[in-house]
N, C-alpha and C positions, 0 to 999 in steps of 0.2 A: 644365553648364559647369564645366569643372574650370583651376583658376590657378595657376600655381607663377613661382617663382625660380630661375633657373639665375645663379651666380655662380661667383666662383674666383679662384685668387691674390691674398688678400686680404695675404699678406706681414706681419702681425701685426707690430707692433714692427720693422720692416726697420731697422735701425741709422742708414741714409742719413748712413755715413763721408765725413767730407773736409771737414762743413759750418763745424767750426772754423775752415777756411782762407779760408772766406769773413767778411769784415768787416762788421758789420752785418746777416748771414743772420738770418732768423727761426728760428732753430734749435728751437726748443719747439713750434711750430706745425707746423714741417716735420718733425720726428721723431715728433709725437704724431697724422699726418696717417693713417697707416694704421687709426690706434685709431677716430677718429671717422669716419672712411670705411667702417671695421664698422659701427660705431651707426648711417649711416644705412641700411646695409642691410636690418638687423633691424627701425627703424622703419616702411622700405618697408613690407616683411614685413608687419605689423602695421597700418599704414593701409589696406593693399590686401587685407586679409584672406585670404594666399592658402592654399593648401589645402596646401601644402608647400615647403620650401627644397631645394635640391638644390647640394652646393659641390664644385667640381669639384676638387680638390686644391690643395697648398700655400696652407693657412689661417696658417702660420707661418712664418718667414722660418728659420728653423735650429731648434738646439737653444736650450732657454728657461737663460737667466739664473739666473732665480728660476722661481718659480712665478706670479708677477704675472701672466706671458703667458697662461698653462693657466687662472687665475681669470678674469682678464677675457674669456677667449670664455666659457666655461664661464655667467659672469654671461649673457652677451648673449645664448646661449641657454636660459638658463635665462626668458628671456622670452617666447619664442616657447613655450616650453612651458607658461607660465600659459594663454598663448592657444590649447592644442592645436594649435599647427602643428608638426607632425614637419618634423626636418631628416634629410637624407642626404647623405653624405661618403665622401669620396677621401680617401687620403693623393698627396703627390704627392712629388715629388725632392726638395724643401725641406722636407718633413717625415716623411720617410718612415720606416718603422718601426725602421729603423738607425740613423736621426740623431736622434729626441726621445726623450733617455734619460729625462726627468723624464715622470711617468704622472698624470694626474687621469680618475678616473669622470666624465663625463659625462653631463646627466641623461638620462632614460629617454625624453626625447621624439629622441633622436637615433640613429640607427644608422650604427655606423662599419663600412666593407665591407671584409671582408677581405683581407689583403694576400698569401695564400697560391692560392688559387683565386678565378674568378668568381663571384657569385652573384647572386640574382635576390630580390629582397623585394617585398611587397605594401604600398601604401600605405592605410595604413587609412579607410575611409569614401569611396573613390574607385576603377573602376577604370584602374589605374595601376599598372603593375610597375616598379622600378627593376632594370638588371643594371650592376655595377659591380664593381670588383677594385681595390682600393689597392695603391701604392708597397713593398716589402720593402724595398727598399734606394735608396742615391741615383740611382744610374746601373741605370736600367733596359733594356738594348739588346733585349729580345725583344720581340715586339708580341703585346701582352697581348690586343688585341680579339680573336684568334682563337680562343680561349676563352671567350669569350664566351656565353654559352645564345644558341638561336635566340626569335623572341619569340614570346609567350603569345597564344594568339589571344582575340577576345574584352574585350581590355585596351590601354590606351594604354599602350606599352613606348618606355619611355628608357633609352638608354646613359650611363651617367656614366664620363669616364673621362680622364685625367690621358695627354697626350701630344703629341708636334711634327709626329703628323700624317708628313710625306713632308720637311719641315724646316721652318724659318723664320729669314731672321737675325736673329742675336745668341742666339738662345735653341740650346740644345744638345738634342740628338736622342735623345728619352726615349721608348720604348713607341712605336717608329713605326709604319705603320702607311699603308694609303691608303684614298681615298673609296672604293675598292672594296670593301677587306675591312668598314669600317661598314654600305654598303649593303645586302649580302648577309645582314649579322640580321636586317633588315625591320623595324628599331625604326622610331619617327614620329618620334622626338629624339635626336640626340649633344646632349651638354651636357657641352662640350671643356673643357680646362682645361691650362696650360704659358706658351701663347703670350699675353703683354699687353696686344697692339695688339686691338681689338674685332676680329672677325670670320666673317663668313657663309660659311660652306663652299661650303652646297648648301640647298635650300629644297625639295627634293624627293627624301629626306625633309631635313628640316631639320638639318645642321650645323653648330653655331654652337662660335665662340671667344668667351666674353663679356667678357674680356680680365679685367688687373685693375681689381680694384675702386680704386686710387687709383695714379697716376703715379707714378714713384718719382725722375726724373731725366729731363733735357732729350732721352732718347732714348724717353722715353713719354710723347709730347704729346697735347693735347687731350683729349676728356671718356673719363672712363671710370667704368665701373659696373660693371650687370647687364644681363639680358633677363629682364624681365616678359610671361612666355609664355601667351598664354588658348586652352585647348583645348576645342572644341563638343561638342556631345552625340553627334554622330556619329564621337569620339574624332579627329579632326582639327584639324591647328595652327590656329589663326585669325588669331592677332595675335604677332607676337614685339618686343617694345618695349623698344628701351634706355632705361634708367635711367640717369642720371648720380648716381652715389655720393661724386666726388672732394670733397675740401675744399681744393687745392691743384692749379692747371692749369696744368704746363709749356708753355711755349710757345717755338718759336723765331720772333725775327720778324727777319724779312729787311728790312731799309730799303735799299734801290736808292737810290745818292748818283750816277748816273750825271748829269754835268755838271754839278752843283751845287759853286760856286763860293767859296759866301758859308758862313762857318761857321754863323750864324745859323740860315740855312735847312735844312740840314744836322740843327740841333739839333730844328727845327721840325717836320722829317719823322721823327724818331724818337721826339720826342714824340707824335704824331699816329698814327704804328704802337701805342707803347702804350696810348694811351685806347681806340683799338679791341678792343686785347686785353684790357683791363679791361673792357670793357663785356660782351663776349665771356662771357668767364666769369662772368658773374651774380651777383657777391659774393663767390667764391672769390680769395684771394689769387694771382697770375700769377707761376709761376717763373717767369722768362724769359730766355733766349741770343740777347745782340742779338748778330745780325749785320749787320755793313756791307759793302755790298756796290757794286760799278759803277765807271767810272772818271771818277774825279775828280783836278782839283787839290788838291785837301786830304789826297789819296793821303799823300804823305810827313806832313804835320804830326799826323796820324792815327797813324802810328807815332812821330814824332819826339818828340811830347806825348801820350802815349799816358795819363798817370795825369792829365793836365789834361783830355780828354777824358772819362776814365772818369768822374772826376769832376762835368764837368757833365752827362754823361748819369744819371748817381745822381740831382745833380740833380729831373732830369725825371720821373724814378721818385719823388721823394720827392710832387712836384706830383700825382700819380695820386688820394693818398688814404693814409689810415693805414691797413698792412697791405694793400696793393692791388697791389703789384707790387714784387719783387725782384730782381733781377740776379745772376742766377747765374753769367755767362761774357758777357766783348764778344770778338767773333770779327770781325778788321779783315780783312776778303775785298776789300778794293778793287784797284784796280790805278789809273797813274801815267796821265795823259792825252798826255806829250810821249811825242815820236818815238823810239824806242832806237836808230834806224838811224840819224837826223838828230845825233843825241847821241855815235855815234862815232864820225862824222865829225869833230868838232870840234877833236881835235888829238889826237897817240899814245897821251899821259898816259889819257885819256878812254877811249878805246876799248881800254885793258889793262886798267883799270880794269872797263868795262865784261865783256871776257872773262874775268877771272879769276871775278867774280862771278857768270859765268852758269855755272862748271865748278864753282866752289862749290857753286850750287846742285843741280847734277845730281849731285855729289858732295864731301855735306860735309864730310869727310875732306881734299877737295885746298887747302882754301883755306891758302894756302902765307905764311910770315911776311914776305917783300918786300910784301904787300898792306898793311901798315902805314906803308911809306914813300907808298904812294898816297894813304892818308887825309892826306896835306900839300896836299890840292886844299882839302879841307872847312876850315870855318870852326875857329877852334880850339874852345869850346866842344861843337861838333858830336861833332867828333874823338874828343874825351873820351868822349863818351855814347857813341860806338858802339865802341870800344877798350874800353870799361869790360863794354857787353852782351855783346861777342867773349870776352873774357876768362873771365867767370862764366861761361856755358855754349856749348858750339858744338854747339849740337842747330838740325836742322833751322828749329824756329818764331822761336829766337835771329836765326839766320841770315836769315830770309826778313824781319827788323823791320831789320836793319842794312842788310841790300840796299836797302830802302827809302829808310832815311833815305840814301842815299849816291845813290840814284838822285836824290832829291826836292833836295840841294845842289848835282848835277850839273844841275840841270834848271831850278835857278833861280838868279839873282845878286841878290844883293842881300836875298833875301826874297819877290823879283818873280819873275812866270814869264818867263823868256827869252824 
């Protein structure tokens, strides 16, 4: 029975810019979230006694600072080495031999694979071949698998190898490459590495993305880790089992306000999406991107009180727990429940109003300065806030909050819905 670790993109120190702009962000927790999302790795490593680590590229998010970053992996393997578990390594785009100008030895239980040609190593006390080729540069456009040795007979053969594969979005197209050309080595493991999101190629033979080891932002949600892989005696996969490593678990939660009326309820339902997502994640702190979404009357007060809102949904985030859930972004997706056709009908004012705003939107460039004499329908206070938001910026998401409130005055008198 032979057991290893296939991991990768563990992003070491990823800066996670911007977090100042958030008020109240866990900033120390979130930036030092990659560090201990390594340590749980290594701990796996070491409770599960496996017979090797294997890390598929980008161990480090760029070039090091200091040297802080190069000691603390260095520490962490230097643990697995009291234990005799050899690791093996990729470089990948994020660390590739052009961009980590700072150098630390490593200890002897690791071998780092070259970034000039493929090659093929024996792991020790196991048969098990590794063939793997590291990173030379950031942008790697050739597909390195093809160079690859064919596999060793005799021996359980893994590919290690740092690539996007045929693509994926958001991630940029490094060492591409198709299931076809992996298949053709006759390895029993690809043990991928690039792509964040977890994923299963093929299971015959086995291609796995084991994504990163920790979330890094609301566009890498829910759990991430490893694969804890167990190979039989008759050198055949057995088990490939993820591990969750995160200490921090993005999450977007959609709350559906469709025909809820009562802001109460409102609050009630998006309290209620977070306990689930706390519970969810098992003690890990919840980045989380509410969204609101469905159409409701509360449409317009939603944008119109958009920091009284935000507010008491903090709120409902503080109700969770200390450290249990934070609020990275509220994203107001609703839409208005009255009629736009019935609404411009209602007199000329109304319905130029209503056109100028829809060519606005289609193009926000045209919204033309007579639309300021239309805002004399809104209440004056009203007026202000949305003359004040036109003003400071005329980008789309500006635009789409003034539409709103200007629909939500048109659509109601008084306060009341029409």
């Amino acid at each position: 029975m032979i057991r290893f670790i296939h991991a990768a993109d563990a992003h070491i120190d990823s800066p996670m810019k911007g977090l100042e702009a958030h008020d109240g962000a866990p900033v120390d927790l979130l930036r030092g979230a990659t560090r201990r999302a390594f340590e749980n790795l290594i701990q796996l490593a070491l409770d599960e006694s496996i017979d090797f680590l294997a890390l598929a590229g980008d161990l480090y998010d760029g070039d090091w600072k200091d040297y802080s970053t190069g000691l603390f992996l260095r520490g962490q393997l230097v643990r697995l080495r009291d234990r005799g578990i050899p690791v093996f390594l990729v470089s990948g785009n994020h660390d590739a031999a052009s961009v980590i100008t700072r150098k630390l030895s490593l200890p002897e239980n690791v071998h780092f694979f070259s970034t000039r040609t493929a090659e093929s190593v024996e792991v020790p006390g196991v048969p098990v071949v590794i063939h793997g080729r590291g990173f030379p540069n950031r942008a790697v456009p050739e597909n390195l698998a093809e160079d690859y040795p064919p596999a060793v007979p005799g021996c359980f053969n893994l590919g290690l190898l740092h690539t996007s594969l045929t693509g994926r979005a958001g991630h940029d197209v490094y060492a591409p490459c198709t299931e076809a050309d992996l298949r053709r080595k006759g390895y029993h493991y690809w043990a991928l590495g690039h792509i964040h999101q977890p994923e299963v190629i093929s299971r015959d033979p086995w291609m796995v993305f084991s994504g990163n080891c920790q979330g890094r932002d609301a566009r890498e949600t829910g759990p991430h880790g490893c694969r804890l892989v167990t190979v039989n005696d008759f050198l055949e996969v057995e088990r490939v089992e993820p591990r969750d490593l995160d200490v921090v678990r993005w999450q977007v939660l959609e709350v559906d306000l469709a025909g809820i009326t009562v802001e109460a309820e409102a609050l009630r339902c998006a309290a209620q999406s977070m306990a689930e997502a706390v519970r969810g994640a098992e003690g890990r702190l919840v980045a989380a991107r509410i969204v609101l979404k469905g159409a409701t009357p509360l449409h317009g007060s939603l944008h119109r009180e958009a920091q009284r809102w935000r507010a008491e949904l903090l709120g409902r985030a503080q109700e969770q727990g200390d450290e249990a859930l934070w609020i990275e972004q509220i994203k107001i997706s609703t839409s208005p429940m009255y009629d736009l056709a019935d609404l411009a009908e209602r007199d000329a004012l109304t319905k130029i109003v209503l056109e100028t705003l829809e060519e606005a939107r289609i193009d926000p460039g045209s919204f033309p300065p007579e639309v300021k004499e239309m805002l004399d329908v809104l209440p004056p206070e009203i007026r202000s806030e949305v003359e004040s938001e036109w003003d400071e910026s005329r980008n789309p998401a500006v635009l789409e909050e003034v539409r709103a409130i200007i629909l939500d005055a048109l659509g109601t008198k008084g306060g009341q819905a029409s």
